[in-house]
C-alpha positions in Angstrom: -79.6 60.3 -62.0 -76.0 59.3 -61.6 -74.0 57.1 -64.2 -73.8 53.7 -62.8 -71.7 50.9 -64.5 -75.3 48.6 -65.2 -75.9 51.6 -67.4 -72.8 51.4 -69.1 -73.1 48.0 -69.7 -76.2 48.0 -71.1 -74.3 50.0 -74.2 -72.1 47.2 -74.5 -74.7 45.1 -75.1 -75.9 46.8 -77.7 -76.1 44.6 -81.4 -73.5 47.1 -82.4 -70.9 46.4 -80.1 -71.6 42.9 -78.6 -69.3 40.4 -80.4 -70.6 38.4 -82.7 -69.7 34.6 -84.0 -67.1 36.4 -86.4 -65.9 38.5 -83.8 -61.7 38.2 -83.5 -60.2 37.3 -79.9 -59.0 41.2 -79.7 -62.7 42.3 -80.1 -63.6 39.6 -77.6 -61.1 40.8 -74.8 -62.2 44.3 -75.5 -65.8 43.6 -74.6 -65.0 40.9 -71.7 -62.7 43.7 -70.3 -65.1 46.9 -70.9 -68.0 44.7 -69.4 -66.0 43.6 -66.2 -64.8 47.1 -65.9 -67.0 49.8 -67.7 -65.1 52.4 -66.9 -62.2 51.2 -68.0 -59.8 53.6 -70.4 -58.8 52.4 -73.7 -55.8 53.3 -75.1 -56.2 53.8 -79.3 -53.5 51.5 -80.4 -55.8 49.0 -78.2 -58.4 50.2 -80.3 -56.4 49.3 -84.2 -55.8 46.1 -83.1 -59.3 45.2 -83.7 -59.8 42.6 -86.4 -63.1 44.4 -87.9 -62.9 47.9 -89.0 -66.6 48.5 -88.2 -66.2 47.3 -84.6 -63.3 49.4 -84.2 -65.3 52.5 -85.5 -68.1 51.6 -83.0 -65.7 51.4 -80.2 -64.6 55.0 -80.9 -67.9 56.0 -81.1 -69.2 54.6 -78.1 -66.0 55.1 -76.0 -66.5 59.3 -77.1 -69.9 58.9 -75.6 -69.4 56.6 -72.4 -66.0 59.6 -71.6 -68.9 62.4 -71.8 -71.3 60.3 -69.2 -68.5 59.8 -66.5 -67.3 63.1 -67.3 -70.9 64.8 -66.4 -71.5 62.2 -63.4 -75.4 62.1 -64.0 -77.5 61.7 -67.6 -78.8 64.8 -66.6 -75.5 66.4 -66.8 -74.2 64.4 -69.9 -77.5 65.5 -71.5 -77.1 69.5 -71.1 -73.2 69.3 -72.0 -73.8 67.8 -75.3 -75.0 71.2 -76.5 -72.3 73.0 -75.3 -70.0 72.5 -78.4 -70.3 70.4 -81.6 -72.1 67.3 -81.5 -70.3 64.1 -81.3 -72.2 61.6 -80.9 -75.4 59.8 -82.5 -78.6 61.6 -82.6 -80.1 57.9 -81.0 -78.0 58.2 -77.5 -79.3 61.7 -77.3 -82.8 60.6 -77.7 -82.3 57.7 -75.7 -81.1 59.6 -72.6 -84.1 62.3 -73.0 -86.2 58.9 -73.1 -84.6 57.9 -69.5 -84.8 61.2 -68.0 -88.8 61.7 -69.1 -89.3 58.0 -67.6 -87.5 59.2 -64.2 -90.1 62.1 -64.5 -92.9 60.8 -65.2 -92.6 57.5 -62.8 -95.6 56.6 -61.0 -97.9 58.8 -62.8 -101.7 57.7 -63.0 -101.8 60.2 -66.7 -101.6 57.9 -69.7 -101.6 61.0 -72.0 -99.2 62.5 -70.3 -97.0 59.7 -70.9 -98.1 59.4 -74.7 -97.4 62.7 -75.2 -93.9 62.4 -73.9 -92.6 60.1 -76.6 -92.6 63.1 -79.0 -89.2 64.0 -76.8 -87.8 60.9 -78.0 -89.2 59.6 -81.0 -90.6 60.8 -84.3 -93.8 60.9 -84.9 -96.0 60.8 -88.1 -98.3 63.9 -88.8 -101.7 63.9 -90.4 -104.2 66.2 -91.2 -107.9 64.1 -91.0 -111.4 66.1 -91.0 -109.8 68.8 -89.6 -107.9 66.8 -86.8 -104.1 66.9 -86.6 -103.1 63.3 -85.5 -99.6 62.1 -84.7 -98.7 58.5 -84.7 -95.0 57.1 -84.2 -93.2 57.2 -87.4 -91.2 54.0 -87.0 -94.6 52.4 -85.9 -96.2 53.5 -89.4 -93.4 52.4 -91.5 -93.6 48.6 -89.9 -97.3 48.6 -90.9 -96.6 50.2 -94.0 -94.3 47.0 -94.7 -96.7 44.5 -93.9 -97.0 43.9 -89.9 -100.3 45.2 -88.5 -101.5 45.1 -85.2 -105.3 44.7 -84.6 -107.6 48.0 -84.1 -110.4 48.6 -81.7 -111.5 52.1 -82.8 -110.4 51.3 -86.8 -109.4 55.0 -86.4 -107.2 55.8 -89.6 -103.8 57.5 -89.9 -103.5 58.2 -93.8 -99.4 58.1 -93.9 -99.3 59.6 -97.8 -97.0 58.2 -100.2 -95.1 55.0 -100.0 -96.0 54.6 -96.6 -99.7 53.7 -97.7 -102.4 53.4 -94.9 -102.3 52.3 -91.1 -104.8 51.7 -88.4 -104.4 52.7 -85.1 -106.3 53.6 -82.3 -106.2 57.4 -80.8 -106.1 58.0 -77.4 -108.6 60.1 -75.9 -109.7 60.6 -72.0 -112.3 57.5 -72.5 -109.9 55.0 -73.5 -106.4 56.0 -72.4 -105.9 52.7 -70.1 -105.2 51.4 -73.5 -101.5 53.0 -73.3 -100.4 50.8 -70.4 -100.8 47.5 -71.8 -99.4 48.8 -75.4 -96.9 51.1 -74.4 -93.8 49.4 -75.9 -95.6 48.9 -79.0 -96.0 52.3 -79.6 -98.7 51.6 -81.6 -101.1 54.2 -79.7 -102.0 57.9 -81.5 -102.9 60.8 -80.2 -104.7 64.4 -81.6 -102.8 67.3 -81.0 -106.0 69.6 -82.4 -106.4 72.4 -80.0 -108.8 71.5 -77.4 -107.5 67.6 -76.9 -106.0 66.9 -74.1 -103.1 65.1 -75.3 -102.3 68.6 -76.3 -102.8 69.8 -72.9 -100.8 66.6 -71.5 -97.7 67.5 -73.6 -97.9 71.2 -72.4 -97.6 69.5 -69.0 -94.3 67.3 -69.6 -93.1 70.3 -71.1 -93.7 72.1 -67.5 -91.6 69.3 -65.8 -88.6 69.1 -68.4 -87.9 72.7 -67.7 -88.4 72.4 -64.0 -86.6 69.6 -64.0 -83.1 71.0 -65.9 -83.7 74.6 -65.1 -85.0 74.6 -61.6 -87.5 77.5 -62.9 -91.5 77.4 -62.5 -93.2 77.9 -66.0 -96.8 77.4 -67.1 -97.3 76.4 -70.5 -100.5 76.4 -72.4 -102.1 75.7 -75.7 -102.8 78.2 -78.1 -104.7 78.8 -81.2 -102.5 81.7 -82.7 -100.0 84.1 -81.3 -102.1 87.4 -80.7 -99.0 89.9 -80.2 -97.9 91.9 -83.5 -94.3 91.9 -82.3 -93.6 89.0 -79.6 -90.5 88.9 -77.0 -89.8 85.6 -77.5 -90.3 82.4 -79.3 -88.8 79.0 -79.0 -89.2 76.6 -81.7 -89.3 72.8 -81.1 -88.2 71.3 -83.8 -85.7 72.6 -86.4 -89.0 73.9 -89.2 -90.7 75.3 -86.5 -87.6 77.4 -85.3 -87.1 78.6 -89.1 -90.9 79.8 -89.4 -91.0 82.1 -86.1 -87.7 83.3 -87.3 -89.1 84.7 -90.3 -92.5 85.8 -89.5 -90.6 87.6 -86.4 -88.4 89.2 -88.9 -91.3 90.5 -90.6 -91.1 88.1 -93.7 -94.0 86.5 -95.7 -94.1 82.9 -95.3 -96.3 81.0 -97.3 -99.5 79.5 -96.9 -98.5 76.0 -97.5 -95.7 76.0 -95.5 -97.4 77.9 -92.5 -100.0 74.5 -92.5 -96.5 72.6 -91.7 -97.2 74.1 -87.8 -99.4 72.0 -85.9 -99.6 73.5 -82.1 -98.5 76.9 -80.9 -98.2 77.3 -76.7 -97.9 80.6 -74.6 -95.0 79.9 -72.0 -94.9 82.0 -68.9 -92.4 82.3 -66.2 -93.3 81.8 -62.9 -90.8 84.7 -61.4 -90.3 87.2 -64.4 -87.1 88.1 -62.7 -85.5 84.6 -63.4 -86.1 86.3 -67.2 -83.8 88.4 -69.2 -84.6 92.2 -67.7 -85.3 93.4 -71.1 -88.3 91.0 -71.5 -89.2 90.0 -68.1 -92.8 89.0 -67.3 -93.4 88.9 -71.2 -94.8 85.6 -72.5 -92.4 83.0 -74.4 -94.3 81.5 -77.7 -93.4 77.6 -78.5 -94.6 76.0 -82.0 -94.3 72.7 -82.6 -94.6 71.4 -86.5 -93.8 69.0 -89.1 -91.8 68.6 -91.6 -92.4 66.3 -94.8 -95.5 65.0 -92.8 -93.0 64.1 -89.4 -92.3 65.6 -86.4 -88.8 65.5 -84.6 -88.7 67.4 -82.0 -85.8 68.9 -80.0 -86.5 69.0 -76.7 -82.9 70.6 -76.2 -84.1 73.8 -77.6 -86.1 74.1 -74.6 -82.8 74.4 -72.2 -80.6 76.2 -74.5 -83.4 78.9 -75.8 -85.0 80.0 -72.9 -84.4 83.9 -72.2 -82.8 83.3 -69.0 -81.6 85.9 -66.6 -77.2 85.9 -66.9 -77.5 84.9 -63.0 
């Protein structure tokens, strides 16, 4: 998807950038310019003459960024060069261009779960553990009930968020009433199980399928596991920062314990469609992904899935 300057502009628009009534006449020239032309380069002595020191900041933020997107051409592009070096820029632009290239994706697709399942990519979710079911629920969505809005609730299907958060109702999608999604899903109100078996589960092993294809230009089939059979595994892939950490160990050969081992909630077998597009060492073996949670939430790294891979050097 190539950079075009409507998407640039819609970063100028953002609260943090858009003047405001206190806004000086140097801040306001700065936006009327960048907006005109967003693609415009702006010098940094342009930049100190900004009355407020936050907008200034802001600007130097957002200018880094809006450099990287014309550099790469397409999001696609900007998205895979951000993990080439240190990272620059706010964790929400990386999510939100993950969020635009799942939409692209997914466009037309008939699979609410599929498209339920793809918010994990972009947006944190909040895990429970209830009868035995591992539900996940969007974490921002939970703290606004938690703080006093509430939405109404067909199934009054719980999500126990522990603590301070106190208690929410939601519904959780399932194949029988998944046309719920389309008329609630900016409200992100919506959760679903990922217990083995579910096929929301099953649904996010499928966006995972099209995120690699889509990057990588490789065939892979992903599935849903109960535990990794293999004493010794090729390969793992963690998606999130506690899951990579975990497989780490127990590859290594260290104990891990119990408690913390509960913090995984899925595991998935990943197998390349053309072992040969593997490293040689490993080809054909199978490539184990675990997905889990950390103080009860989930934030996954999608990223991990492009830079992780054991590719072939070709």
């Amino acid at each position: 998807m190539r950079i075009t300057d409507d998407f640039l502009r819609a970063y100028y628009l953002r609260p943090e950038i858009h003047p405001v009534d206190e806004s000086g006449p140097a801040e306001r020239e700065l936006h009327a310019a960048l907006m005109a032309e967003p693609g415009l380069r702006v010098p940094e002595k342009e930049l100190k003459s900004l009355e407020d020191d936050d907008a200034r900041d802001n600007y130097r933020v957002l200018l880094r960024f809006r450099d990287r997107l014309l550099e790469a051409g397409t999001v696609e592009g900007a998205y895979m060069a951000l993990f080439k070096g240190a990272i620059d820029v706010p964790p929400m632009f990386i999510d939100q261009l993950a969020h635009v290239v799942l939409r692209n994706l997914l466009d037309g697709t008939g699979d609410a779960l599929r498209l339920r399942a793809a918010e994990l990519f972009w947006r944190e979710q909040k895990a429970t553990i209830q009868d035995g079911h591992v539900l996940l629920a969007d974490l921002e969505t939970v703290q606004m009930h938690a703080a006093g809005s509430r939405y109404g609730s067909i199934g009054r299907l719980i999500v126990e968020a522990q603590g301070e958060l106190g208690a929410v109702n939601l519904d959780v999608l399932d194949r029988a009433n998944a046309e719920l999604y389309w008329s609630r899903e900016s409200k992100h109100d919506t959760v679903v199980s990922f217990t083995y078996g579910r096929p929301a589960l099953d649904a996010f092993a499928r966006v995972i399928e099209l995120w690699v294809a889509h990057f990588l230009g490789l065939g892979v089939k992903v599935q849903p596991i109960r535990r990794i059979e293999e004493a010794r595994w090729a390969w793992h892939v963690g998606l999130d920062a506690e899951s990579t950490a975990i497989l780490n160990e127990l590859w290594a050969g260290r104990e891990v314990e119990q408690g913390r081992m509960r913090n995984i909630l899925a595991l998935f077998a990943l197998d390349f469609a053309d072992p040969s597009s593997m490293r040689r060492d490993i080809a054909g073996r199978t490539v184990y992904l675990a997905l889990s949670a950390e103080d009860e939430a989930v934030r996954m790294k999608p990223q991990n899935l492009l830079t992780n891979l054991p590719l072939h050097e070709a």
